[in-house]
C-alpha positions as CSV (number, residue, x, y, z in Angstrom):
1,X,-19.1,-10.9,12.2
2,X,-16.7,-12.8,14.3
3,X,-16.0,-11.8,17.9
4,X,-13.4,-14.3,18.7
5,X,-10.4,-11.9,20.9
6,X,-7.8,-13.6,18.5
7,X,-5.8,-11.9,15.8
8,X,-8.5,-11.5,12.6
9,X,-5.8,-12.9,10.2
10,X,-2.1,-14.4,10.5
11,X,0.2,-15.6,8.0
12,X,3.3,-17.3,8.5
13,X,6.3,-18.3,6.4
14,X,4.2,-19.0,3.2
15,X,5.7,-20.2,0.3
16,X,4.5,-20.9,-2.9
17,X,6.6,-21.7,-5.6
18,X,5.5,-21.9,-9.9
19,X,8.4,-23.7,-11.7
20,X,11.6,-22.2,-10.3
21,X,10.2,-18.6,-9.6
22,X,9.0,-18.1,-5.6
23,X,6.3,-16.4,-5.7
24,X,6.0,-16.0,-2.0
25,X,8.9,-16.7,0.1
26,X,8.2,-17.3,3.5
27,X,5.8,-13.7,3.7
28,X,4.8,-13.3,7.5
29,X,2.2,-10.7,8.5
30,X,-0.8,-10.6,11.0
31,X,-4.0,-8.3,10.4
32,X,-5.6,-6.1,13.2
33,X,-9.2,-6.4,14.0
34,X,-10.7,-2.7,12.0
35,X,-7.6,-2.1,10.5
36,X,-7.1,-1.2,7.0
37,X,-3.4,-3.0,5.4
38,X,-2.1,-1.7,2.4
39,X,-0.2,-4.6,0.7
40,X,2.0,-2.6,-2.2
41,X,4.9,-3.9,-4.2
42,X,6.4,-4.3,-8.2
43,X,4.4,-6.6,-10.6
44,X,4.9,-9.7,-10.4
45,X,6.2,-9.2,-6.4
46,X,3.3,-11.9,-5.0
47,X,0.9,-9.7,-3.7
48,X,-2.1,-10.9,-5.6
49,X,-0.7,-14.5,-4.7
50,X,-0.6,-13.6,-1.4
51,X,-4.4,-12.4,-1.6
52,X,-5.3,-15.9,-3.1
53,X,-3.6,-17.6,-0.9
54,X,-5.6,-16.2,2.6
55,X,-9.0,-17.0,0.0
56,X,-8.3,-20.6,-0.3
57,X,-7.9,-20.3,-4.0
58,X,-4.4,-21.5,-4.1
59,X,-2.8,-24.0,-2.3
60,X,0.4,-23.2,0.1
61,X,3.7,-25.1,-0.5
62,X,4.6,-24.1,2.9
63,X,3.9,-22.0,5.4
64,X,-0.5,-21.4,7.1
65,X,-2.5,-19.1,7.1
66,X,-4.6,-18.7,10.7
67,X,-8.1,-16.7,10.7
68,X,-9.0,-15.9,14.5
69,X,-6.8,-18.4,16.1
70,X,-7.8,-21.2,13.6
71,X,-5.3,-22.8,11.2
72,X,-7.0,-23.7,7.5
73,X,-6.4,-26.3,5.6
74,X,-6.7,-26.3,1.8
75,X,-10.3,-27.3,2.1
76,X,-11.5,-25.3,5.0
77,X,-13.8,-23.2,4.3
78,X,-14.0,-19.3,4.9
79,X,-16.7,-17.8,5.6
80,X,-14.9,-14.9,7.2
81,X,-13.5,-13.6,4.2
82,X,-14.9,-11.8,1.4
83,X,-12.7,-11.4,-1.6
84,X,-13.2,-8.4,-3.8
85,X,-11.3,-9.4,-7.6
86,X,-9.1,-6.6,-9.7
87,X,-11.6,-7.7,-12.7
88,X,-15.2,-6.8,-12.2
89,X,-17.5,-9.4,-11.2
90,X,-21.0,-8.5,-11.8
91,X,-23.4,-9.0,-14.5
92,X,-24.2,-6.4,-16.6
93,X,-27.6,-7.6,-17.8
94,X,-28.4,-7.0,-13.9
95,X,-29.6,-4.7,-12.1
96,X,-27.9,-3.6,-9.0
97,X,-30.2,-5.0,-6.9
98,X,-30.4,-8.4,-9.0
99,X,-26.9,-8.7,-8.8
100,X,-27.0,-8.3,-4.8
101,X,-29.4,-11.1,-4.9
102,X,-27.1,-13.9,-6.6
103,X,-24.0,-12.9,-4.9
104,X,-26.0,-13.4,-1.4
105,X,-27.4,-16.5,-2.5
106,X,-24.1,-17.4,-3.7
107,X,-22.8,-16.9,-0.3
108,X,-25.0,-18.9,1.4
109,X,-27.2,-15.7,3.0
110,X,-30.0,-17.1,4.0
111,X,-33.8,-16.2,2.6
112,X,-34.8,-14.3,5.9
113,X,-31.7,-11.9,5.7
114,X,-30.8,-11.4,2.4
115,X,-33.5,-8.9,1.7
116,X,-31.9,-7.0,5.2
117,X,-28.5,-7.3,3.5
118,X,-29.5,-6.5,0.5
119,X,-31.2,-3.3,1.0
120,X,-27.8,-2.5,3.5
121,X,-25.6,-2.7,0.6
122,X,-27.3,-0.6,-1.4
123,X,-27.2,2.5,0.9
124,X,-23.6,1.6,2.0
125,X,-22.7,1.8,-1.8
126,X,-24.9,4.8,-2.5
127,X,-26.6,2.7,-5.5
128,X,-30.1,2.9,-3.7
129,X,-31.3,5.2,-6.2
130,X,-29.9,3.0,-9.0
131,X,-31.1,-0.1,-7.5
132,X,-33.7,-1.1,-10.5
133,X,-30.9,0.2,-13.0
134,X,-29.3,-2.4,-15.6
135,X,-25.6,-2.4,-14.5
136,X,-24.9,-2.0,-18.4
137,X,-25.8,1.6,-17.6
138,X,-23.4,2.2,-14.9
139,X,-20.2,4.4,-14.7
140,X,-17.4,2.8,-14.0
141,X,-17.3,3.8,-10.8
142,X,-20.4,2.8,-9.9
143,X,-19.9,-0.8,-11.3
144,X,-17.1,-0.3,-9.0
145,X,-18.8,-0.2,-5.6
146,X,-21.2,-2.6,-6.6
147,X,-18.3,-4.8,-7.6
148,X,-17.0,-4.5,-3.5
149,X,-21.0,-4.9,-2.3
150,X,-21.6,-8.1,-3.7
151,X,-18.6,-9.6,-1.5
152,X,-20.1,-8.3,1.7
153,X,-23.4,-10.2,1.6
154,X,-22.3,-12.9,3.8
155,X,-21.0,-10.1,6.4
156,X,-17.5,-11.1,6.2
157,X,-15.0,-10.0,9.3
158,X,-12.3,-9.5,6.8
159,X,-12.3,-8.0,3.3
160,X,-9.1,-8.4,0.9
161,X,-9.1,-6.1,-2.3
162,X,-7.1,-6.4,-5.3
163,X,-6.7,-2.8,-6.8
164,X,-10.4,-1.6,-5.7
165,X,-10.0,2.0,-7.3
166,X,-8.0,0.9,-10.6
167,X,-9.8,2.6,-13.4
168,X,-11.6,5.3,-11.5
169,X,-12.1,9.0,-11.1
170,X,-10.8,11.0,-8.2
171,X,-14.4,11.2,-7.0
172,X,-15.3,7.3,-7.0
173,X,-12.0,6.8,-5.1
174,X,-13.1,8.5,-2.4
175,X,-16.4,7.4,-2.1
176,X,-14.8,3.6,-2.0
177,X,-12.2,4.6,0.5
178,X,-15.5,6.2,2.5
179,X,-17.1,2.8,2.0
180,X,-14.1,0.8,3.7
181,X,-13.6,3.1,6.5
182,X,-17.4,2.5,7.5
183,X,-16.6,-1.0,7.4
184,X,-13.5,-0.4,9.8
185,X,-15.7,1.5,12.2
186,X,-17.8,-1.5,12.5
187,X,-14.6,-3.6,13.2
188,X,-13.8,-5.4,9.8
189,X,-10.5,-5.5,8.4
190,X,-9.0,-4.6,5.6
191,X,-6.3,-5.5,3.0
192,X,-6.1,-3.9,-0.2
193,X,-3.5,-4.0,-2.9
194,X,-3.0,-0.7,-5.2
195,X,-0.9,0.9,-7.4
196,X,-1.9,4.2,-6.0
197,X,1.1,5.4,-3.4
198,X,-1.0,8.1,-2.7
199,X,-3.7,6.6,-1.6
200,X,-1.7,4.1,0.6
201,X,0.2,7.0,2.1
202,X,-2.8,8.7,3.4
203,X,-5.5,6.0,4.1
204,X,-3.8,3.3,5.0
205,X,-2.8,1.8,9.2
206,X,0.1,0.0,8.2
207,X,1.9,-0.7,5.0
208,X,3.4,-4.1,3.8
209,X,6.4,-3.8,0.8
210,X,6.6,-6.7,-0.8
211,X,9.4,-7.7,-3.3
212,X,10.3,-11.2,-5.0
213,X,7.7,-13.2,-2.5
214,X,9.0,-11.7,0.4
215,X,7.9,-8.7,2.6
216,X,11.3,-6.3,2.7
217,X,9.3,-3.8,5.0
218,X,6.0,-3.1,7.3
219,X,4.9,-0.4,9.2
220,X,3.1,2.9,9.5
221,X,4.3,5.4,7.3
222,X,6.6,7.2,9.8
223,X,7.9,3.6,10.7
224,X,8.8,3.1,7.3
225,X,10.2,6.4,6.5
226,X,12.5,6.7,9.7
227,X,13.9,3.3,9.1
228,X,14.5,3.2,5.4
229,X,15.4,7.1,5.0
230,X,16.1,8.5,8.2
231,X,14.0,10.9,10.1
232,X,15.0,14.1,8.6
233,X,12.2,16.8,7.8
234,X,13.2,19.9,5.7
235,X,11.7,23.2,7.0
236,X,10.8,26.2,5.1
237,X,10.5,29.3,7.0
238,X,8.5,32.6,5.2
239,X,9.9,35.7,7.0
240,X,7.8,39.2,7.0
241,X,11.3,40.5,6.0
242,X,14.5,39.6,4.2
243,X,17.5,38.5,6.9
244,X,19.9,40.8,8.0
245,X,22.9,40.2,6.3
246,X,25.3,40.6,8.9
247,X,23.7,38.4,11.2
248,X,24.5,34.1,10.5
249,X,21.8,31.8,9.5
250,X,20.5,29.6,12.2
251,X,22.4,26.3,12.7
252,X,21.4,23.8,9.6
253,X,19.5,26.8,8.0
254,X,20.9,28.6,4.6
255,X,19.1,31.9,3.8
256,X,17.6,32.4,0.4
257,X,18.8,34.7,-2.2
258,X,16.4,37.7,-1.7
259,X,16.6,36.4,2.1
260,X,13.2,36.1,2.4
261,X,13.6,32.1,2.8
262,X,15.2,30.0,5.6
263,X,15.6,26.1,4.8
264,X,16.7,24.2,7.5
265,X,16.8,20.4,7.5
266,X,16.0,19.5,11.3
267,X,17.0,15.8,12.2
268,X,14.9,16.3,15.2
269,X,11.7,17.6,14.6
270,X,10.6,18.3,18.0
271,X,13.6,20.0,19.3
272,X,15.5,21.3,16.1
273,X,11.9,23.0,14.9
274,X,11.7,25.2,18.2
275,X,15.4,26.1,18.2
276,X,15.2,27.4,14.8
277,X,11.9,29.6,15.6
278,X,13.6,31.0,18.9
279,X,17.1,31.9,16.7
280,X,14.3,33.7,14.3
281,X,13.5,35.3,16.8
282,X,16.1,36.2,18.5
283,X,17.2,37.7,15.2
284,X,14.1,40.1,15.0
285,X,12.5,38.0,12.5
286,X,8.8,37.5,12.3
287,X,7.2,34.4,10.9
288,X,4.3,34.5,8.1
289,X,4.3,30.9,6.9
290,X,6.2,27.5,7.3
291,X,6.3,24.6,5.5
292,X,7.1,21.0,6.3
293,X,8.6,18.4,4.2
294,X,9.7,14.8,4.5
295,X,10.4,11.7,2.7
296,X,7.4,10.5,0.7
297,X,5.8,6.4,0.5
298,X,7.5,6.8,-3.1
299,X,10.8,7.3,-1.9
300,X,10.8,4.7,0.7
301,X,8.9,2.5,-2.1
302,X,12.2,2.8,-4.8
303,X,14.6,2.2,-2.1
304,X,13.8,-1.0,-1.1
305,X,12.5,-1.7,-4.4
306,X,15.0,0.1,-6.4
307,X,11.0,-0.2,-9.3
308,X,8.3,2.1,-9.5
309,X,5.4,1.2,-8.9
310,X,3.1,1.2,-12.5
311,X,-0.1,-0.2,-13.2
């Protein structure tokens, strides 16, 4: 894996235009060494061109694309990157381990180590005990991981995923997402596309929206929230016992009906939450349970969108 101090991956201003529809329109990001980029957006909103592009499997009209410091041409090559398709792309007559074998040769992984790297994508895939198994007779999530093993071979730096857990149980999805944050420990990064908000929401660094070829928003998911909706947080406060009713709700709180219930929305988490505990107090109330909640990656999602996001 490269050790180069430079950012892993850059791209800036690309454009790439099919007939009179831009698929990407000038999309600028850069990609952290051991981060992991979800890149999320409608159909048809140029993320899988975007993936293609930073492969070398279609040409720019504008616009580069820099891995480590180092600006490709169309015919560079890039052995940096492995690229992990929507589509499986394995061969079902194969075993696991059979499969392993032509992907690393494919890559270029020499004789010596391909055994080494062979044997290491089997346990980092948990398929060692299916290793000798015809892939025919693999679950789906299993053809899955194997699917994402044979683009490590040639021990890329950077790994770019289009919709790794489409079609999966809740159980394979987390063993992928276990998978790619071993490979982030180890200082690879990551870009994935997915359909799944969840999933973006609570494993991903650093979110890209992109709409119409162009990236409308980037940033954690507080980033995004506080700049697209505000940083508001709604509060529910539990109380052992209702609310006296001659005393007035805390400031931005209302009182439920059996009183009970305080909801409060606190523009200021920090301060606001710690002002409304102390007016409980102050009030003789005792706290048994609170509850936090804020704007959601689905919200921010439709509002610069104004789609949902559908597989």
């Amino acid at each position: 894996m490269t050790t180069a101090t430079a950012v892993p991956l850059s791209v800036d201003a690309a454009r790439k235009t099919y007939g009179k529809v831009a698929a990407l329109d000038g999309v600028s990001f850069d990609v952290r060494a051991g981060e992991l980029v979800g890149l999320l957006g409608p159909n048809g909103a140029g993320k899988t061109t975007a993936i293609k592009a930073i492969a070398g499997r279609i040409n720019l009209d504008g616009g580069s694309v820099h891995l480590f410091g180092r600006a490709l041409t169309p015919r560079d090559p890039r052995p940096e990157i492995g690229v992990v398709p929507q589509e499986l792309a394995v061969y079902p007559k194969l075993t696991a381990r059979e499969n392993l074998e032509v992907f690393g040769e494919l890559y270029g992984v020499g004789k010596s180590a391909l055994k080494q790297r062979v044997d290491w994508a089997l346990e980092w895939s948990d398929l060692k005990d299916r290793a000798a198994e015809s892939v025919l007779r693999f679950s789906g999530g299993m053809k899955r991981r194997l699917n994402i093993a044979c683009s490590l071979l040639h021990s890329p730096s950077i790994v770019l995923l289009d919709e790794p857990t489409v079609g999966v149980d809740p159980q394979s999805r987390e063993r992928i997402y276990e998978m790619l944050a071993a490979l982030q420990k180890s200082g690879v990064s990551v870009v994935l596309t997915t359909h799944h908000l969840e999933e973006a929401e609570q494993r991903c660094q650093r979110i890209l929206i992109i709409d119409h070829g162009r990236i409308v928003a980037s940033g954690t998911l507080d980033e995004l929230v506080r700049h697209t909706l505000g940083g508001t947080r709604t509060v529910h406060v539990t109380l052992a016992a209702a609310w006296p009713a001659s005393t007035p709700a805390p400031a931005r709180a209302t009182v439920s009906d059996d009183g009970r219930t305080l909801q409060a929305e606190l523009p200021d988490l920090g301060a606001s939450f710690s002002a409304l505990i102390d007016a409980i107090g102050r009030a003789g109330g005792t706290v048994t349970d609170v509850k936090l909640t804020g704007a959601t990656l689905h919200e921010v999602f439709i509002a610069l969108t104004g789609r949902e996001l559908r597989e």
